[in-house]
C-alpha positions in Angstrom: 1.1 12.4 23.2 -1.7 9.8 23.0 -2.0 10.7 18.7 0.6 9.6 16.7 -0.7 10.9 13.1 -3.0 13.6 12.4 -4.1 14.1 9.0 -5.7 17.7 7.8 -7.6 18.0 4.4 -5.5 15.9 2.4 -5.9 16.3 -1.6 -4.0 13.9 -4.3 -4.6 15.2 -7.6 -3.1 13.1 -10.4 -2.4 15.2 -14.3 -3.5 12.5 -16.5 -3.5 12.9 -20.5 -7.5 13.7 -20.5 -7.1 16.5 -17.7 -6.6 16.6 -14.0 -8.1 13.6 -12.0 -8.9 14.5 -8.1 -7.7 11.2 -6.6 -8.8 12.0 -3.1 -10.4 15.4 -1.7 -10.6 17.0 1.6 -9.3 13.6 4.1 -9.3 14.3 7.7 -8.7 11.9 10.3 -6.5 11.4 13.6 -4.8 7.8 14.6 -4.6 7.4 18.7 -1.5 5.2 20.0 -3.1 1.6 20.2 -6.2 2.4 18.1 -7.0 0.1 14.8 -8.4 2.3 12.2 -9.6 0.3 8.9 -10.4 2.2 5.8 -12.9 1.3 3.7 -14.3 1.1 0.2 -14.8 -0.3 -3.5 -11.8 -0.1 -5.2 -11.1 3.5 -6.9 -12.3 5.2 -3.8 -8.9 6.7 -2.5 -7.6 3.7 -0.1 -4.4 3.2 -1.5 -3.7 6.6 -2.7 -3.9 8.2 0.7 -1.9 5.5 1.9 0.8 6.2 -0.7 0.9 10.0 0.4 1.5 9.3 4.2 4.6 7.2 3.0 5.3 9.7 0.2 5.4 7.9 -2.4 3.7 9.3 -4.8 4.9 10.7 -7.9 7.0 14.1 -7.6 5.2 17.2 -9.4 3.7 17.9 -11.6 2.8 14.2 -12.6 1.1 14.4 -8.9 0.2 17.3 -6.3 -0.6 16.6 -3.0 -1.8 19.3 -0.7 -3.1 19.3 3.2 -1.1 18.3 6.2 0.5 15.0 7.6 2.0 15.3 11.3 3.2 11.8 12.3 4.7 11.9 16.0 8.0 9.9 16.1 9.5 7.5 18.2 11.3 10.5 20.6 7.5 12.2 21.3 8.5 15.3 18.1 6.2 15.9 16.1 7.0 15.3 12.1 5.6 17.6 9.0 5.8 14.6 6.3 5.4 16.5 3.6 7.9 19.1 4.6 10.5 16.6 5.3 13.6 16.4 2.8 13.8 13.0 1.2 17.0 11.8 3.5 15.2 12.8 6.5 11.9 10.9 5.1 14.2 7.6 4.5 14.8 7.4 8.4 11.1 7.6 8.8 9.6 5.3 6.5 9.9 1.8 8.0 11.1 2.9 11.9 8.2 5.4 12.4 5.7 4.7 9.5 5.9 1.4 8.2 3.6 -0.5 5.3 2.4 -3.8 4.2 1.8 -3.0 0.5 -1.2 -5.0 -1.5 1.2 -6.5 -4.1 4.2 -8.1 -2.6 6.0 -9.5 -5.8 6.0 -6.0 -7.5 7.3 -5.0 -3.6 9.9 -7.1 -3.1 13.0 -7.0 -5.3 13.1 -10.0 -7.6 17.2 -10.1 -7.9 17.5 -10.0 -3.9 16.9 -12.7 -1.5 14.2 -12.3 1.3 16.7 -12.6 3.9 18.6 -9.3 2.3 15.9 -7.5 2.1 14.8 -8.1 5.4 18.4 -7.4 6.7 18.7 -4.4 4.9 15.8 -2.6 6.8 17.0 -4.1 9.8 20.3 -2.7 9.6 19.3 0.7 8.1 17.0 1.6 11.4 18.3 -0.4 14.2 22.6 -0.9 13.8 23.6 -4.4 14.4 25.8 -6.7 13.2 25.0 -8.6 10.2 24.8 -12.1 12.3 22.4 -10.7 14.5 20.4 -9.1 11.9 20.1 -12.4 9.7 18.9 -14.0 13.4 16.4 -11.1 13.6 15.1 -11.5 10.3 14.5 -15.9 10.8 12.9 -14.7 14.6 10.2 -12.6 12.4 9.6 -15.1 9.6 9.1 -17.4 12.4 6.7 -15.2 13.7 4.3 -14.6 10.9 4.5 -18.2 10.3 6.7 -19.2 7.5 8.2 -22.6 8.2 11.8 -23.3 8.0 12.6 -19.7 8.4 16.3 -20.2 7.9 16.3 -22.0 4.7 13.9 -18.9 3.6 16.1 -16.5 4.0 18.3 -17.5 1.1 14.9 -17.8 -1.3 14.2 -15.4 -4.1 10.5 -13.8 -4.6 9.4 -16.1 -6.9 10.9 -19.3 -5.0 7.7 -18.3 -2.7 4.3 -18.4 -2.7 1.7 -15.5 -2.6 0.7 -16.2 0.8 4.1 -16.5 2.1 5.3 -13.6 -0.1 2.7 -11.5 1.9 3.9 -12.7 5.2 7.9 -12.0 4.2 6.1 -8.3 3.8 4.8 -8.5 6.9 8.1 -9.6 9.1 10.2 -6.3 6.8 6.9 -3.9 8.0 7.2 -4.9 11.7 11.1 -5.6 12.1 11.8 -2.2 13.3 8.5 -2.3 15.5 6.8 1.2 13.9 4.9 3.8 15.5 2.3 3.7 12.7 1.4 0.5 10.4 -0.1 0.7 7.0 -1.8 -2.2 6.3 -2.9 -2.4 2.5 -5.3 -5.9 2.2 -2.4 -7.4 4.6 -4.5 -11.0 4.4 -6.0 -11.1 1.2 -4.0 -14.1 -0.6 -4.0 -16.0 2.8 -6.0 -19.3 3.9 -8.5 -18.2 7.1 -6.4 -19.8 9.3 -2.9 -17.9 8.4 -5.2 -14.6 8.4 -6.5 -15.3 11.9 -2.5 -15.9 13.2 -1.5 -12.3 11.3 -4.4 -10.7 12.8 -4.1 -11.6 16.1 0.0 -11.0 15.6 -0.7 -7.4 15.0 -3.3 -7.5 17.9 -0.2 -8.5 20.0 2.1 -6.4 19.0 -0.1 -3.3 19.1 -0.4 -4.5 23.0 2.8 -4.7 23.4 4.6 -1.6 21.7 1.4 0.8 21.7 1.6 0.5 17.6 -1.1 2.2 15.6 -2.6 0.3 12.7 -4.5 1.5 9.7 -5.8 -1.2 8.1 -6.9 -1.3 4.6 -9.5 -3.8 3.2 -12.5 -4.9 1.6 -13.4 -7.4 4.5 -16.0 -6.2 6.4 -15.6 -9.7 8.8 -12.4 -8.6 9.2 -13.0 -5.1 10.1 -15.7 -6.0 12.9 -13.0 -7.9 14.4 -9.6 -6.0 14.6 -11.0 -2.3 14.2 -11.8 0.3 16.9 -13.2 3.1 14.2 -14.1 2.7 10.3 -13.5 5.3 7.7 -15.6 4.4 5.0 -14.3 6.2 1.3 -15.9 6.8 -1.7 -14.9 8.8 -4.7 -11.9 9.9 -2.7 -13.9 11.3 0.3 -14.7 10.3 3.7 -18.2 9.6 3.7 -18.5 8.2 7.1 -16.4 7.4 10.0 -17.6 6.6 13.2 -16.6 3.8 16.1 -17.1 -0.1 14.3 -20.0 -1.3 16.6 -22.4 2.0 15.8 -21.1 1.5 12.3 -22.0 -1.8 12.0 -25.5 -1.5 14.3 -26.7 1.6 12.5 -25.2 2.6 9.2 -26.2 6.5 8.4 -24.8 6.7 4.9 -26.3 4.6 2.2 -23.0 3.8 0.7 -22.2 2.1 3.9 -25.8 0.8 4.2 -24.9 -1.2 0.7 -21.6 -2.1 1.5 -23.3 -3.8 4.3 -25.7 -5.7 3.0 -24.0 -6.7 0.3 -22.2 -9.4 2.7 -23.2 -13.1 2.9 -24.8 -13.4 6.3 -24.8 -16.9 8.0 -28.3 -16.0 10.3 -29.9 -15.5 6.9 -28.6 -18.6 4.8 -31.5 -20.5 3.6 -33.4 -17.8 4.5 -32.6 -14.6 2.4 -35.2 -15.1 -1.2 -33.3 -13.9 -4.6 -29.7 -13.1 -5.0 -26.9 -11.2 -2.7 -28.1 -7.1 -3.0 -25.5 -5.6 -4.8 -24.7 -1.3 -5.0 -25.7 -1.0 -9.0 -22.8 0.8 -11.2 -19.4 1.6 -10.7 -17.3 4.3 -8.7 -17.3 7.4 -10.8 -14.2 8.4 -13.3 -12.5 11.1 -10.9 -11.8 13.0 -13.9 -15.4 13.9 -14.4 -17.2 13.7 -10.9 -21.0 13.7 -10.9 -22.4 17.0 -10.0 -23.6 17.6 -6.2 -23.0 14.1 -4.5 -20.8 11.4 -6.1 -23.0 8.6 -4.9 -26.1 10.4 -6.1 -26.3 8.4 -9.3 -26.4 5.1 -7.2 -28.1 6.3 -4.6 -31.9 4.7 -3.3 -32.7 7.8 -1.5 -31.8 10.2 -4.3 -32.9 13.5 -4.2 -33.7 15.4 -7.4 -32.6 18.8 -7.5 -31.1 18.2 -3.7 -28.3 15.3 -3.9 -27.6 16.4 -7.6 -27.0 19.8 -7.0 -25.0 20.7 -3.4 -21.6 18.5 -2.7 -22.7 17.5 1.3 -20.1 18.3 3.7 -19.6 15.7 6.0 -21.1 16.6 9.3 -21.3 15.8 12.7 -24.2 13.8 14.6 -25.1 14.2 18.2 -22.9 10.9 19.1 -19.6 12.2 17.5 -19.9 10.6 14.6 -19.2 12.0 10.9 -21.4 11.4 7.8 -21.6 13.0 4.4 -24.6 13.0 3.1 -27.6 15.5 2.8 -30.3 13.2 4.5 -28.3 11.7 7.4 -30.8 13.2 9.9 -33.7 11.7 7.8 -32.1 8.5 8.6 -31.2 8.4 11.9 -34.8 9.2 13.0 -36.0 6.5 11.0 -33.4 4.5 12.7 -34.5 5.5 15.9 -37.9 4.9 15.0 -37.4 1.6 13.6 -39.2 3.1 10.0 -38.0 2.2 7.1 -36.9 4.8 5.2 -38.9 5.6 1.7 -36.5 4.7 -1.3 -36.4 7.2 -3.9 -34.3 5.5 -7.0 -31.6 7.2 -8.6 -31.6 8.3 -12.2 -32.8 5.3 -15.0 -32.4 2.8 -11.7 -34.3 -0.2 -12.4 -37.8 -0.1 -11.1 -37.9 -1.8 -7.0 -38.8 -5.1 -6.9 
């Protein structure tokens, strides 16, 4: 009873004029009642996509297939097939059992309806009430996430609203009919730090309060050290790691991660750190025509030739329950363990190391 979603070899695959693009491939991964799992990754890697397919909304086939399994556990303790459900029975899950922040809130939110309606509307739809009450509900959550004069917001339009307090309107609809799961795409990304800091420690309260699982998408590694309990790192519309944040964060097996890492302004090392911010070179592959063994391979420091170009890695297990894909992750965490730096060997026409 403790999971609320389990997710089993999820594949998107998108029919595109230039052929059949694999959006995401082979995503496994289970969401515990309380637990904050953030997703990771450049953009391209599969974030939003899979996040799309747990709501189902993707487009219907053959414009999009999407194969695997999604079990969500609703409110009454059953146990949900999503992508089985009919569309009326997936109406009366999306927002009371499985409920999502999306990343662009004025292509969200309907531009001909007020805030208050649309808040009111989902309200209504999941949890009967009158209207007065609901309107009251809806001002008690704008309140909540911080808008001021949550009354006279109600009657506002989209674009009578700025993109911060667009986001937060998002946020109040997400969490007015308290979901079991949240789906937070970049929740904070067009707020100041000190409206990010209220959301995030909102969620944090509510998640205490109601047992609420979040999956929390974002590009903010700060962020993620301090709301998440695991990391799923993506790339190329895999899983590539996922492990607990503080062993992600202490010892990073995959060098995707390893980049991601350091390529994040550090305050210990300010006025410290000679030359500019490292950077991962090149760009997430076109998932149309994937790179031949691994898909980081041609970015890689620690490529392989005729190893990481030639066998897709599976993503394996380590002795501390972790999950990595990537053919040298045991060469790693004994040089790790040793405190060795491992030997880069540069991917294909990589610059020469400094």
């Amino acid at each position: 009873m403790d999971t609320l979603l389990e997710v089993e070899n999820l594949a998107i695959r998108f029919r595109t004029a230039q052929g059949e693009a694999a959006a995401v491939s082979d995503v496994s991964f289970s969401l515990k009642r309380g637990e904050t799992l953030a997703v990771v990754g450049e953009s391209g890697s599969g974030k939003s996509v899979t996040s799309l397919a747990l709501m189902r909304l993707l487009p219907k086939p053959p414009r999009c297939h999407v194969s695997g399994r999604i079990r969500l556990r609703g409110k009454d303790g059953a146990l949900l097939d999503v992508l089985d459900l009919p569309e009326e029975a997936m109406r009366t899950v999306r927002g009371n059992n499985l409920a999502m922040v999306f990343q662009e809130p004025m292509t969200s939110l309907n531009p001909v309806r007020t805030i208050g309606a649309q808040i009111t509307e989902t309200i209504r739809l999941h949890r009967p009430m009158p209207p007065r009450a609901a309107e009251e509900e809806a001002a008690r959550l704008l309140d909540l996430v911080g808008i001021p004069s949550p009354r006279q917001r109600l009657s506002a339009y989209p674009h009578q609203l700025s993109g911060g307090m667009r986001q937060r309107a998002m946020i109040a609809m997400a969490l007015s009919c308290e979901p079991s799961v949240l789906i937070a795409d970049e929740p904070t990304t067009a707020l100041d730090v000190t409206i990010q800091a209220q959301i995030l420690d909102l969620l944090r309260n509510l998640q205490q309060r109601t047992g609420m699982a979040v999956i929390f998408i974002t590009h903010n590694l700060g962020v993620v050290a301090e709301i998440a309990d695991r990391v799923m790192v993506m790339y190329s519309g895999r899983v590539v790691e996922q492990a607990d944040v503080v062993p992600l964060f202490r010892t990073p097996l995959m060098p995707y991660t390893q980049g991601l890492l350091r390529s994040v302004p550090r305050l210990d090392l300010a006025g410290r750190r000679a030359g500019p911010l490292p950077a991962i070179r090149g760009n997430v592959p076109d998932p149309r025509r994937p790179p031949a063994g691994c898909a980081f391979h041609p970015r890689c420091d620690f490529f392989q030739p005729s190893r990481c170009d030639a066998t897709p890695p599976t993503l394996d297990k380590t002795p501390d329950g972790r999950e990595v894909r990537c053919l040298r992750w045991q060469d790693s965490l004994l040089m790790a363990g040793s405190g060795e730096a491992l030997p880069p060997q540069r991917g294909p026409g990589a610059e020469p190391l400094a």
